[in-house]
Backbone as CSV, one residue per row, in Angstrom:
resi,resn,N_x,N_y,N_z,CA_x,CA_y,CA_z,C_x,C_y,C_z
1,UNK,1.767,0.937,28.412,2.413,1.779,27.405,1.406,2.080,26.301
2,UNK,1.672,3.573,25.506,0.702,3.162,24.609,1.641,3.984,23.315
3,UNK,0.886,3.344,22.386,1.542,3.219,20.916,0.549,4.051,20.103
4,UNK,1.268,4.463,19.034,0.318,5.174,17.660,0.647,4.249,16.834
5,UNK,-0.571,4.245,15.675,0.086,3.501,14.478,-0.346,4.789,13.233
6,UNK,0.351,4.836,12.434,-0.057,5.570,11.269,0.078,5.585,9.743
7,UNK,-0.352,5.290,9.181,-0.336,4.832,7.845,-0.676,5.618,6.552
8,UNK,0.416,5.515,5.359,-0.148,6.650,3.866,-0.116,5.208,3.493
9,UNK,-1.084,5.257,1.705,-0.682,4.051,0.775,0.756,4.482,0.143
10,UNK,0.628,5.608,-0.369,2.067,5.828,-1.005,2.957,6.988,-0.753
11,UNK,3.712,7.112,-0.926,5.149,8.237,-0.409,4.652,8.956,-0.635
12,UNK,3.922,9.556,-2.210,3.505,10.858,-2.327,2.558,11.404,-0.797
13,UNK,1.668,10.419,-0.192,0.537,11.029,0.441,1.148,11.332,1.738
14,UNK,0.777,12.269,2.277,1.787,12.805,3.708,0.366,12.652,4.895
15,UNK,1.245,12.054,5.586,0.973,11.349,6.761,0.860,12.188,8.167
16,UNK,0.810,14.007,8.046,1.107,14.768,8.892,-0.145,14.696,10.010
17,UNK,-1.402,14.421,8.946,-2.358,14.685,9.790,-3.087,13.909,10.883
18,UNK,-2.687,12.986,10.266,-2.446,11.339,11.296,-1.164,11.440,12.733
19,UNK,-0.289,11.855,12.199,0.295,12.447,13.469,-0.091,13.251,14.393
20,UNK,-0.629,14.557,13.905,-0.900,15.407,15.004,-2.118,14.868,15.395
21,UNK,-2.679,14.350,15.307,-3.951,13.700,15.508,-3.374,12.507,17.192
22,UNK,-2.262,12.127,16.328,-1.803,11.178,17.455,-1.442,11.918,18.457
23,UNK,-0.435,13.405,18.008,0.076,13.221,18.975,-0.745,14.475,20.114
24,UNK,-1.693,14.638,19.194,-2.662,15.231,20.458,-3.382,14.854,21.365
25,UNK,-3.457,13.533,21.061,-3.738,12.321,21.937,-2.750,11.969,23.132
26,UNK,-1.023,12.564,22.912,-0.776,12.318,23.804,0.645,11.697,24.022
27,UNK,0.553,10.778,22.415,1.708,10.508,21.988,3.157,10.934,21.746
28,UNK,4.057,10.548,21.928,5.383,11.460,21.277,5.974,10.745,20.078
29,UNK,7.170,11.312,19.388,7.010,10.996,17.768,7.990,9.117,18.052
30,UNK,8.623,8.636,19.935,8.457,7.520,19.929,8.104,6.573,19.600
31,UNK,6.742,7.079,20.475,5.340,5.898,20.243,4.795,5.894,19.049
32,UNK,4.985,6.446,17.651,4.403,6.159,17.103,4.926,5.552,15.760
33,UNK,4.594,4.142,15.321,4.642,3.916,13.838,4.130,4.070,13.137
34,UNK,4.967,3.994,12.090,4.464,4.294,10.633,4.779,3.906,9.465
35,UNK,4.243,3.465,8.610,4.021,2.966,7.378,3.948,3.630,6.242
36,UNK,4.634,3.604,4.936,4.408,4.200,3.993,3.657,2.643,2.897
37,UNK,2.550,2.656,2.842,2.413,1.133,2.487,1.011,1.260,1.722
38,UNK,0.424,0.043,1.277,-1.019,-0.002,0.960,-1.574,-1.046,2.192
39,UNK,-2.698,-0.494,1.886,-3.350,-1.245,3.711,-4.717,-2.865,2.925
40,UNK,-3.681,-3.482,1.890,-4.521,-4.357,1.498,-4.116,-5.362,2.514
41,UNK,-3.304,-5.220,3.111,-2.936,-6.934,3.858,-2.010,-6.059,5.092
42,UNK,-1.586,-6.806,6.280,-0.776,-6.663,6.932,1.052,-6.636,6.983
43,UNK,1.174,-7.065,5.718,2.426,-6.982,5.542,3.334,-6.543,5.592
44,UNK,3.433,-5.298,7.014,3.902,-3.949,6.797,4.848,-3.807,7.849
45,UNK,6.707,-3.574,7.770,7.417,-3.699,8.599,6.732,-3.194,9.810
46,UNK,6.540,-1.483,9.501,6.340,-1.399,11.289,5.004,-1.598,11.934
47,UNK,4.270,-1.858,10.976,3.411,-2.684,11.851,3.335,-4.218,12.797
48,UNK,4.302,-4.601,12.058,4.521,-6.255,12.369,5.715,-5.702,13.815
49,UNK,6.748,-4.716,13.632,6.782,-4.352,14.740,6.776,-3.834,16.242
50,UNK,5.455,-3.020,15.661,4.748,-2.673,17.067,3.623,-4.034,17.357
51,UNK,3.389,-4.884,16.637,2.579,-6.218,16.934,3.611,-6.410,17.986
52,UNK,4.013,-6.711,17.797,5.207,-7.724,18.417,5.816,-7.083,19.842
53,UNK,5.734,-5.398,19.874,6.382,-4.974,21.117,4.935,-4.847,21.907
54,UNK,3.542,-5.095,21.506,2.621,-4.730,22.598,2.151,-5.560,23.528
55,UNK,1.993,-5.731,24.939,1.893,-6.376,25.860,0.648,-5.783,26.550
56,UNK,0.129,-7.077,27.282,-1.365,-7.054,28.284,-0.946,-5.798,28.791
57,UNK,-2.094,-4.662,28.423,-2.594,-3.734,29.438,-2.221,-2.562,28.265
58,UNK,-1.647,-2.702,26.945,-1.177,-1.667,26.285,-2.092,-1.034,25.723
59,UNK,-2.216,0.106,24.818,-2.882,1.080,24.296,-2.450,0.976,22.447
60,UNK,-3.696,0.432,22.011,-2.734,1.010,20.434,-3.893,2.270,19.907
61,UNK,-3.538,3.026,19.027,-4.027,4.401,19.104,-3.783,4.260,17.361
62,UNK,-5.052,4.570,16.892,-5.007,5.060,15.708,-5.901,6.207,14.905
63,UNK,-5.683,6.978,13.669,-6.508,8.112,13.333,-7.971,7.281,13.443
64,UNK,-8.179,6.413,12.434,-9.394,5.927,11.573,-8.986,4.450,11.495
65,UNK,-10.202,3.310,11.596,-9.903,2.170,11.289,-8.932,1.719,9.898
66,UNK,-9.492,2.748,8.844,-8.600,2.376,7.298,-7.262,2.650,7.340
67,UNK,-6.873,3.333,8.700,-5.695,3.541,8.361,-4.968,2.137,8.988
68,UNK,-5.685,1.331,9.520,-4.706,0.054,9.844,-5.461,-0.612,8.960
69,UNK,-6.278,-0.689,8.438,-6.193,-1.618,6.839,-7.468,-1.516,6.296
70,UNK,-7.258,-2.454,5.024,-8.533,-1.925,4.022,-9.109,-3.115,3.913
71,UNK,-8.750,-4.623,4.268,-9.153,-5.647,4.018,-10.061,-6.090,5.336
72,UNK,-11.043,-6.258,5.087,-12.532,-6.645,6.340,-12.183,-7.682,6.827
73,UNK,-11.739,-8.683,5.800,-11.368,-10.551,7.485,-9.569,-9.960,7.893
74,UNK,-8.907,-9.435,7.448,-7.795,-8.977,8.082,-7.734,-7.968,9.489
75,UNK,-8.512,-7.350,9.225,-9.117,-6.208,10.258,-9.690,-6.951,11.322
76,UNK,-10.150,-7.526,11.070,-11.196,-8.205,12.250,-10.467,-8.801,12.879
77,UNK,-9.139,-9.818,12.088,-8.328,-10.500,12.973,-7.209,-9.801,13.351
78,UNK,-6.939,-8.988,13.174,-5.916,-8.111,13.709,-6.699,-7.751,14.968
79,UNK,-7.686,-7.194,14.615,-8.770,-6.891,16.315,-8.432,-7.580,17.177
80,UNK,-8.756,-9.106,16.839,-8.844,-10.272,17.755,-7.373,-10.506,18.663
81,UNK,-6.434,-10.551,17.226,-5.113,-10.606,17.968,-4.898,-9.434,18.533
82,UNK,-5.402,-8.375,18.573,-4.725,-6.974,19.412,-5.535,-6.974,21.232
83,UNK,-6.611,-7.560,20.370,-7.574,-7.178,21.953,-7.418,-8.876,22.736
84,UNK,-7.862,-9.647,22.141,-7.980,-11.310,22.535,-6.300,-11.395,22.771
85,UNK,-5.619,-12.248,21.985,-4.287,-12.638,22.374,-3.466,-11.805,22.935
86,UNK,-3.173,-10.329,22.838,-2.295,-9.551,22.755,-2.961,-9.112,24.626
87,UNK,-4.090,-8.782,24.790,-4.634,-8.352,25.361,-4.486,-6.693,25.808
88,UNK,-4.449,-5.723,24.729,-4.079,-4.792,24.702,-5.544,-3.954,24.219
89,UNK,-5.806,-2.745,24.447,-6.648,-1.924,24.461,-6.433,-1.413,22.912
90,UNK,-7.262,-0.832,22.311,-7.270,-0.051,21.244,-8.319,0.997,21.004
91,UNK,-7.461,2.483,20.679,-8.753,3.511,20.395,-8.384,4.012,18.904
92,UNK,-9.452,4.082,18.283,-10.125,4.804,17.057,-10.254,5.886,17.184
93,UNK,-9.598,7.180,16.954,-10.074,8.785,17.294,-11.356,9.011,16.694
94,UNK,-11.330,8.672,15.355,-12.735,9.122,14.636,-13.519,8.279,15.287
95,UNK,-13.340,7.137,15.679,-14.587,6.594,16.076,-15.037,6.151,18.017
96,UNK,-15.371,7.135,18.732,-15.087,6.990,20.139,-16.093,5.357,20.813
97,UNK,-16.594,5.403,19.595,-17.457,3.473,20.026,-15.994,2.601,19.635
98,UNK,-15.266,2.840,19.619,-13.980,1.955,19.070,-12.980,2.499,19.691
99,UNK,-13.557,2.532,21.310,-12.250,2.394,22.074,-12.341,1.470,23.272
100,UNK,-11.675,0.442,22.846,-11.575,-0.350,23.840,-11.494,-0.693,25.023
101,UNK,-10.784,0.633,25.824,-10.694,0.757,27.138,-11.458,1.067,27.959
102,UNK,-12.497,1.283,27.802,-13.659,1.690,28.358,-15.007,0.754,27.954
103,UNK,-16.051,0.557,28.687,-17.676,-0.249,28.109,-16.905,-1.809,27.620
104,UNK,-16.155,-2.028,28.793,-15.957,-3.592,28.785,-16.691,-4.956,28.983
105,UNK,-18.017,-4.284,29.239,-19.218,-5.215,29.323,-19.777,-5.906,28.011
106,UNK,-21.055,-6.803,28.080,-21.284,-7.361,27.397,-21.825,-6.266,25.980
107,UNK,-22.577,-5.343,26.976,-22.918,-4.076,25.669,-22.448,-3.810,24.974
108,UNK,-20.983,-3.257,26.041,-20.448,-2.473,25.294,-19.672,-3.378,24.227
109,UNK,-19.232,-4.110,24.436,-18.008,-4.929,23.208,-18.907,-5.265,22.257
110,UNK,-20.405,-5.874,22.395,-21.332,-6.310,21.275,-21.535,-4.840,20.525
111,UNK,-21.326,-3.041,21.201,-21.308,-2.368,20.070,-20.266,-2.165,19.568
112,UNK,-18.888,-2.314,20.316,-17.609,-1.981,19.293,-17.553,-3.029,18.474
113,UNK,-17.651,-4.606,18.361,-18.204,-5.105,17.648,-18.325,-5.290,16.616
114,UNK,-19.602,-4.781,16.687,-20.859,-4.047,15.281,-20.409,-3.368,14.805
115,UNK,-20.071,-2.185,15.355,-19.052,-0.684,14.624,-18.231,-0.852,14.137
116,UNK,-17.280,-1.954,14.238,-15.654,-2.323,14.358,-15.992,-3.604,12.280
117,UNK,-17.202,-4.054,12.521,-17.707,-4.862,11.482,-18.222,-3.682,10.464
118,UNK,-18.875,-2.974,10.380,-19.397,-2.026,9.819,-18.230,-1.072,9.477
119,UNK,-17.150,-0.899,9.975,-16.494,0.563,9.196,-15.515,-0.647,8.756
120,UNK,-14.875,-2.146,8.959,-14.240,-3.040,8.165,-14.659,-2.849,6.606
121,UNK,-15.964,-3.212,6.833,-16.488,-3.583,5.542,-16.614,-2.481,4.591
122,UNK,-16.686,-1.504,5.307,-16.667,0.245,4.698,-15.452,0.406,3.684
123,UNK,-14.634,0.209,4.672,-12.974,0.615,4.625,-12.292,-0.076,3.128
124,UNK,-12.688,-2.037,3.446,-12.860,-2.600,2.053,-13.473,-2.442,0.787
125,UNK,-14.640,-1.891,0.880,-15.591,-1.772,-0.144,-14.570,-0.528,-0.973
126,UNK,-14.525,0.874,-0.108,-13.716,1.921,-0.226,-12.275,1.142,-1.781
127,UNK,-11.661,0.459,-0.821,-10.716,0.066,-1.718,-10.880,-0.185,-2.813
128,UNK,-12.232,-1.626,-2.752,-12.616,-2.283,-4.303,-12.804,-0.715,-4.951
129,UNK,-13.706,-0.460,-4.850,-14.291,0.862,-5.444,-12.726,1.772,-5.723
130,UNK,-11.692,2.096,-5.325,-10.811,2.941,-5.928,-10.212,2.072,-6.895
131,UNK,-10.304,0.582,-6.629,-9.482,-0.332,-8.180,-10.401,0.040,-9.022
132,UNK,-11.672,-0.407,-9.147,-12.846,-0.006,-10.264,-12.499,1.161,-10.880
133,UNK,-12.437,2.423,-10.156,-12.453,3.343,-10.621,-11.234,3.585,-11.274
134,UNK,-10.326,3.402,-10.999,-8.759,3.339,-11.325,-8.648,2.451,-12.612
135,UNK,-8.997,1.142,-12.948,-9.999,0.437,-13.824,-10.454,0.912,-15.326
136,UNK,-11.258,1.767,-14.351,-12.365,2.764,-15.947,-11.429,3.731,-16.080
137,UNK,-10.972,4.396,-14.935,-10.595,5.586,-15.700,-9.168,5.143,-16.876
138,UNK,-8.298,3.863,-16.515,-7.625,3.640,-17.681,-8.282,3.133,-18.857
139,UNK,-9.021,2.793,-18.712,-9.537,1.887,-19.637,-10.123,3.424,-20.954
140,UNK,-11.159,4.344,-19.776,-10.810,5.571,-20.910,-10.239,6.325,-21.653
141,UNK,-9.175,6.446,-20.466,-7.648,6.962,-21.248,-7.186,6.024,-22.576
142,UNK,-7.545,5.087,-22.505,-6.781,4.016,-23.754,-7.587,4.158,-24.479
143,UNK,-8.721,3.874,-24.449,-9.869,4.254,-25.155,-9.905,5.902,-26.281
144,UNK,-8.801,6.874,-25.420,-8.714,8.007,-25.763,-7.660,8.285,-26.424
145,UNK,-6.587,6.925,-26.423,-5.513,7.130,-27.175,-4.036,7.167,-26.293
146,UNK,-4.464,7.500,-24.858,-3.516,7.852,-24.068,-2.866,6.615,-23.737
147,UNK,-1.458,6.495,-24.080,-0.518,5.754,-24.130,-0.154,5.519,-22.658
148,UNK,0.240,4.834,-22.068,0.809,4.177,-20.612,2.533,3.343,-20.489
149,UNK,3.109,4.043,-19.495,4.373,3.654,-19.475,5.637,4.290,-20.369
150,UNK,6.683,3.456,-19.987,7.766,4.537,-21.278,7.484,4.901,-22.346
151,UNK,7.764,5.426,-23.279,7.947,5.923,-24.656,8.997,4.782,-25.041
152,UNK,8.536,4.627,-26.596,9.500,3.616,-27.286,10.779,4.255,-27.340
153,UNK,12.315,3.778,-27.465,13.264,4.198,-27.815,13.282,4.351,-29.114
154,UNK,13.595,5.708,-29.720,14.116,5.445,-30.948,15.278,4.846,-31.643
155,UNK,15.234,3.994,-32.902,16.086,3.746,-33.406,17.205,4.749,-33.960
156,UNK,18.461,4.503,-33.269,19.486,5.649,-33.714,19.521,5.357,-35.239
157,UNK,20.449,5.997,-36.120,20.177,6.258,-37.433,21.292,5.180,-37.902
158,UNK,22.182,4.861,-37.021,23.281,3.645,-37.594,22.212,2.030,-37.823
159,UNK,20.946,2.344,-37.600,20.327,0.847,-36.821,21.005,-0.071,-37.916
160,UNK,20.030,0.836,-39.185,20.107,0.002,-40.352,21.012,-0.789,-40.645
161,UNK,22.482,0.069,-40.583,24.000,-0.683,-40.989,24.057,-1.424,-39.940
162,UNK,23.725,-1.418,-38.608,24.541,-2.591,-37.648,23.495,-3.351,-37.953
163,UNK,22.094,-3.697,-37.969,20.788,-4.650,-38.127,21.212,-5.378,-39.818
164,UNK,22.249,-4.985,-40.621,22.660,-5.397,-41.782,23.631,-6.746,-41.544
165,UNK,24.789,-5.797,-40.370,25.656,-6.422,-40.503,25.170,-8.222,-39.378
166,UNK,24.225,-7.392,-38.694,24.487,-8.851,-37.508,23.163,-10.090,-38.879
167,UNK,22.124,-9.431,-39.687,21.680,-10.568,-40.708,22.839,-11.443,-41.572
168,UNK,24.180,-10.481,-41.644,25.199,-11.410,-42.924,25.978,-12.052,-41.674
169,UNK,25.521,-12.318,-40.113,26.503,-12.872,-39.201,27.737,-12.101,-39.275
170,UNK,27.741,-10.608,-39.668,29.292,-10.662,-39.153,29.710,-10.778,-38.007
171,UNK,28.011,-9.679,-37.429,28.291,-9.341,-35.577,27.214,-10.182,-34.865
172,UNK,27.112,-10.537,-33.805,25.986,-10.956,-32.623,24.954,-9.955,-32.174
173,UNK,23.969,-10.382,-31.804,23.202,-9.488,-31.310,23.477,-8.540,-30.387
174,UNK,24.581,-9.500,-29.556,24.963,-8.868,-28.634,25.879,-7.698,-29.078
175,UNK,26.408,-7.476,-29.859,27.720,-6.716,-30.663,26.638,-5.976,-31.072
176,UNK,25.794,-6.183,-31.683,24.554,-4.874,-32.192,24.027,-3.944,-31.344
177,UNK,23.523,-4.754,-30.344,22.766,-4.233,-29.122,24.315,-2.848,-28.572
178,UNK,25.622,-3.272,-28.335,26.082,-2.924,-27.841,26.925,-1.288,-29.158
179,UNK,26.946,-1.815,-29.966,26.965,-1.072,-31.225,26.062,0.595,-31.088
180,UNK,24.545,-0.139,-31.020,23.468,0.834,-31.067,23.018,1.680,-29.586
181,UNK,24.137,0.917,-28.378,24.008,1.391,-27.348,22.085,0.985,-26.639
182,UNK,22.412,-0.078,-26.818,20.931,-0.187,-25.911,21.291,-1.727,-25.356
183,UNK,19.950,-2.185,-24.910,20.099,-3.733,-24.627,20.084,-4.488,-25.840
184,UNK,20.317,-6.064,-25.140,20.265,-7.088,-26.329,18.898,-7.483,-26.049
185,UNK,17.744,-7.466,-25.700,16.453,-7.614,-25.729,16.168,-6.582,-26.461
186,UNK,16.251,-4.773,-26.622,16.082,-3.700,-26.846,16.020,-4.094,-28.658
187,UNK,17.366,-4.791,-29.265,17.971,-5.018,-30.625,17.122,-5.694,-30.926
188,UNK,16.664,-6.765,-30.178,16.159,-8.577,-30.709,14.588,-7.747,-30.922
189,UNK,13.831,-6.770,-29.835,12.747,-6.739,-30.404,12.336,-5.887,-31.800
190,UNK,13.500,-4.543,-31.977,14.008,-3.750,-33.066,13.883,-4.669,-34.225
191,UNK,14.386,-5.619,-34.549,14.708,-6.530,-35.007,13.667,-7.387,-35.848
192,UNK,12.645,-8.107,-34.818,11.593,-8.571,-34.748,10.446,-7.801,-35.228
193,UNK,10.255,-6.279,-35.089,9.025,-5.827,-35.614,9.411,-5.200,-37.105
194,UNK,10.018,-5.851,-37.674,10.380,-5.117,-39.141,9.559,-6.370,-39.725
């Protein structure tokens, strides 16, 4: 049998081209999983489910090594378990030295291998390098003033009188919070920065 796997890091990124890729290979929209995930670790429902349905003699089929992950000792052992334990074949489209089913000799596996070590370590580096950059570029933005995350709530204009009444104990925080229509963490920090 043979399987696709296909992978985005996040919902926004569309995953079309990884499909037709698969399924010009051969695939139908069956065989193939997919992931909406980040490829730092294996942790990924349907991947852990096509692990699990592939058996001696199978095919797993993917665009590019990064798209089954970004981490270099994860990759490698996913290899091991796909090709060693699993005993299942695997092809790389972009990369035709990274197909398993074929150059089963000593050559050939010492170059998928090498290749298979070399675009790991690629694939990882790739990653570090988008945190770095991801990194600086906030670090400029803050640097620039550019604020991150919600906007503060403003204080409605009653704050004052209910933030009066809960200091003389008439009301609870909780009675404030609920007063001013927000949370009781929302009040307590209102509260706190005066």
């Amino acid at each position: 049998m043979k399987y696709g796997y296909a992978r985005v890091s996040t919902k926004e990124q569309n995953e079309q081209r990884q499909i037709a890729a698969l399924e010009e290979f051969g695939l139908s929209q069956k065989q193939i999983f997919m992931d909406k995930q980040s490829g730092k670790d294996f942790a990924r429902t349907n991947y852990r489910r096509l692990i699990r349905r592939l058996k001696p003699g199978d095919t797993l089929v993917v665009k590019s090594i990064d798209r089954l992950g970004r981490n270099y000792n994860e990759i490698l052992e996913q290899w091991r378990i796909i090709t060693k334990e699993k005993r299942a074949a695997i092809v790389v489209l972009d990369m035709p030295l990274l197909d398993t089913r074929k150059n089963r000799d000593l050559t050939g596996t010492l170059i998928a291998d090498i290749v298979l070590q070399l675009l790991s370590y690629v694939a990882q580096t790739e990653r570090e390098f988008i945190h770095q950059r991801q990194a600086e570029g906030i670090a400029v933005a803050k640097a620039q003033g550019v604020r991150f995350g919600r906007p503060p709530l403003e204080k409605p204009e009653n704050f004052p009188a209910v933030q009066s009444a809960w200091q003389k104990k008439e009301i609870s925080a909780r009675e404030a919070a609920r007063r001013l229509s927000v949370t009781h963490k929302t009040f307590l920090r209102w509260t706190h920065k005066l």
